[in-house]
C-alpha positions, 0 to 999 in steps of 0.5 A: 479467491480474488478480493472483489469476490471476497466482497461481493460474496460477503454482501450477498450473505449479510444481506440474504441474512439481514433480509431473511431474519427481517422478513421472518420478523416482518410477516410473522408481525403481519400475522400476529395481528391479523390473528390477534384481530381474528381472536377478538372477533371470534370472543366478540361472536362468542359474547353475542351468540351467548347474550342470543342464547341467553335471550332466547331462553327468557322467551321458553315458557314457563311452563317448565321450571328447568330448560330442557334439552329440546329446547336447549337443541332448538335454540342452538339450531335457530342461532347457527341458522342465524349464523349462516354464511359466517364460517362459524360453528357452535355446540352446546354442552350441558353440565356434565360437558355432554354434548347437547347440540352441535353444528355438522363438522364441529371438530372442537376439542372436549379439552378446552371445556375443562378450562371454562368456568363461570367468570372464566371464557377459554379459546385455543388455535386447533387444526383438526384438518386442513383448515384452521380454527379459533376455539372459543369457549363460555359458560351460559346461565339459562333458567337454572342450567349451567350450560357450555357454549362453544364456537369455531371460527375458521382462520385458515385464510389468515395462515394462508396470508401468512404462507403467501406473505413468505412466498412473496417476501422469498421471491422479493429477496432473491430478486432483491439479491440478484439485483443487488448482487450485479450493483455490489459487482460493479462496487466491488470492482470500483473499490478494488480497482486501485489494488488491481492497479498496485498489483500490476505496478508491483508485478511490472517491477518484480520483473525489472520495470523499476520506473513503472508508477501505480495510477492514483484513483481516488483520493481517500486511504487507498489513494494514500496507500497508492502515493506511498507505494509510487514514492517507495517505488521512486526510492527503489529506482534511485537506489537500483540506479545508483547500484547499477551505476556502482558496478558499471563504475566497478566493472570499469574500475576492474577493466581500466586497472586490468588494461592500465596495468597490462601495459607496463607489464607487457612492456616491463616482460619483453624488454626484460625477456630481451635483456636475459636472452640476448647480448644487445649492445650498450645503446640497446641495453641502456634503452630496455633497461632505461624502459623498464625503469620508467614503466616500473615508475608508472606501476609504483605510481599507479599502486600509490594513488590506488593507495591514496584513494583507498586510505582517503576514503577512509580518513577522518579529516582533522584540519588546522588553521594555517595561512593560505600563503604558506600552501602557494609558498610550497607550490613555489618551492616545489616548481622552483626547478621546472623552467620550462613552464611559466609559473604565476602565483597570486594569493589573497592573505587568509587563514583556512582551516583545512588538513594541510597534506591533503590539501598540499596534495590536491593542489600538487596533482592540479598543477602535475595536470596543468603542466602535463596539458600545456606546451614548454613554455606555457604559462601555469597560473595558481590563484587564491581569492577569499569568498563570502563563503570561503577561500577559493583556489583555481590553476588555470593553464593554456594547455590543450583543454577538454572537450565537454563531452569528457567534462563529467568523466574526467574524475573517474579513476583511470579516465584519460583524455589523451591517453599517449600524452599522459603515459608520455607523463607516468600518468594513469588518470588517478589524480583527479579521482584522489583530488575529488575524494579529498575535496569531499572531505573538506566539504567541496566539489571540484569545479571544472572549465574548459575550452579545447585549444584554450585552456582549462581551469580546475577551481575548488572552495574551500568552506569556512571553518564552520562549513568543514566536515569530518570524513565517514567512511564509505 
């Protein structure tokens, strides 16, 4: 069962209930004091039909010393005669409670005159028939008799007011019900619209619409409950997107690894199926062999940096304090033999906390690309400058550059801008995906300009000591 009908349905039965018991209690209130009023008024009639008969047993003659009961019958008679037109009956009952004198269809219980006596008045409620009458009952001194004198008063309406009280109040509370039930329909609906509302949000996003928002309706818990699904719901969309992303990158990881390492091996098994089955001359033989040491030289590079970047991703840093110098005078000594570029170094003296290899090894693969993008003759510039927040290193080349579309992509592993010139170079796009790991490490991001046909420049700052962070494992 639907929520809203869970509501609807248990305000209609509090309030069937709530109206029912309220109604019993009200009506029977109504009645009680309409028959309360009733008994005092049929004790009222009793009283003055007793101080009546009284009265009219001072004027018997004297004649006799006891009233008699043709008297006792004649006065009865003059008193319902006076009586006519009230609803009431009497009887007249001598000592030994036998009746003297009685109205015609007087039904009156001879039980009540047990309870009566002479300080002593007694009424009940009987229903002999159809109708319903109040019993009254006192005892009468008149010329040396005990006499009984009893009445009825017929309150049948009162019960009928009560009857019709309960059809009333029956027929008001199902109107009220029926009227009540549409309001609490519509109440209902408004107060569970925003659980509809999560409950679409949530199907939506069980069947892959990650981006879909719950529409927030109100402002109270309900609305609070609706802000905090809409945040877990943007959690879950980065998240699945960052996942997506993961196996994307994974997936493309697979397919450039597959790709990159087909192509050596291809090359490596022809020339080697050459060289095995046919006799080539020294030129030829000299070449295929020559082939397959260099892209064996690519494989070995390839599996070292696949290597490098697994192990990075898993160091933990442990950087000294060294001077920036001592890493530009390694970069001399490393490139001292390579005349054909023209090499610049320009350093800021300052001490920097770094791991040295690592660093050594960004900076080597910087300067590798630099190199690999420029032209023979070129001019290769390696730059350090001290920051407010750091030490900055940048190698600038005036080399082919990178378009901006391939900006973003330049550190995925196996990414090559122009992928003929790099294999011309053993390369196969690891460098700056190990440079971009290391970095990390270190508490930075590469920095990347570029102009196509001008050159390109790749900077990083380097922390102050107390930016340095140690590596996690991922």
């Amino acid at each position: 069962m639907r929520f809203s009908w869970k509501i609807l349905l248990c305000s209609i039965i509090a309030m069937a209930v709530s109206f029912g018991i309220g109604g019993y209690f009200f009506v029977n209130d109504v009645f009680r004091a309409s028959l309360e009023r009733e008994i005092g008024q049929a004790a009222d009639d009793s009283s003055i039909l007793k101080f009546a008969f009284e009265t009219a047993a001072l004027n018997v003659p004297t004649k006799y010393n006891m009233l008699q009961d043709a008297v006792v019958e004649e006065i009865g008679a003059n008193l319902e005669n006076r009586g006519q037109g009230t609803k009431r009956l009497l009887r007249l009952s001598d000592e030994n409670r036998e009746a003297l004198y009685a109205s015609e269809g007087f039904a009156g219980d001879a039980a009540l005159l047990s309870e009566i006596g002479e300080q002593t008045r007694a009424y009940q409620i009987i229903h002999p028939d159809e109708h319903y009458y109040i019993q009254t009952g006192v005892m009468v001194d008149a010329l040396n008799r005990m006499l009984y004198l009893e009445t009825m008063r017929d309150v049948t309406e009162v019960y009928a007011e009560r009857a019709r009280g309960f059809r009333v109040y029956r027929s008001l509370t199902v109107l009220l019900l029926v009227l009540s039930s549409i309001l609490l329909y519509f109440i209902s609906h408004w107060l569970t619209r925003p659980i509809r509302l999560l409950t679409q949000a949530t199907r939506r996003m069980t069947d892959g619409d990650y981006s879909c928002r719950a529409e927030q309706v109100s402002n109270d818990e309900m609305g609070q409950l609706t802000r905090d699904f809409n945040q877990m719901s943007q959690v879950i969309e980065e998240n699945i997107h960052k996942l997506e992303d993961e196996v994307r990158a994974r997936e493309d990881f697979i397919a450039a690894f597959s790709h990159e390492l087909k192509t050596p091996l291809t090359a490596v098994i022809g020339y080697a199926d050459l060289l095995r089955s046919r006799k080539l001359d020294d030129e030829k033989h000299f070449l295929s062999a020559n082939y397959i040491y260099t892209e064996g030289k690519r494989l070995e590079s390839m599996s070292l940096r696949l290597l490098d970047i697994i192990v990075t991703k898993r160091y933990r840093l442990e950087p000294q304090e060294i001077p920036a110098e001592a890493l530009f005078k390694y970069l001399q000594d490393m490139y001292a033999e390579r005349k054909e570029y023209q090499f610049r170094f320009d350093c800021e003296p300052c001490r920097i906390c770094v791991e040295v290899d690592l660093i050594k090894t960004v900076l080597l693969n910087l300067t590798d690309n630099a190199c690999k993008a420029s032209d023979p003759g070129s001019l290769i510039e390696i730059t350090g400058e001290k920051r407010e927040d750091g030490y900055l290193f940048a190698v600038r080349d005036h080399g082919i550059g990178i378009p901006k579309a391939e900006l973003q992509k330049i550190t995925e592993a196996f990414y090559m801008v122009d992928k003929s010139r790099s294999r011309s170079h053993n390369g196969a796009g690891l460098g700056l995906a190990l440079c971009s790991e290391i970095l990390k490490l270190h508490g930075c991001e590469m920095m990347i300009e570029s102009t196509p046909d001008v050159g390109s420049c790749f900077s990083f700052l380097l922390p102050d000591q107390e930016g340095v962070r140690d590596g996690t494992d991922e």
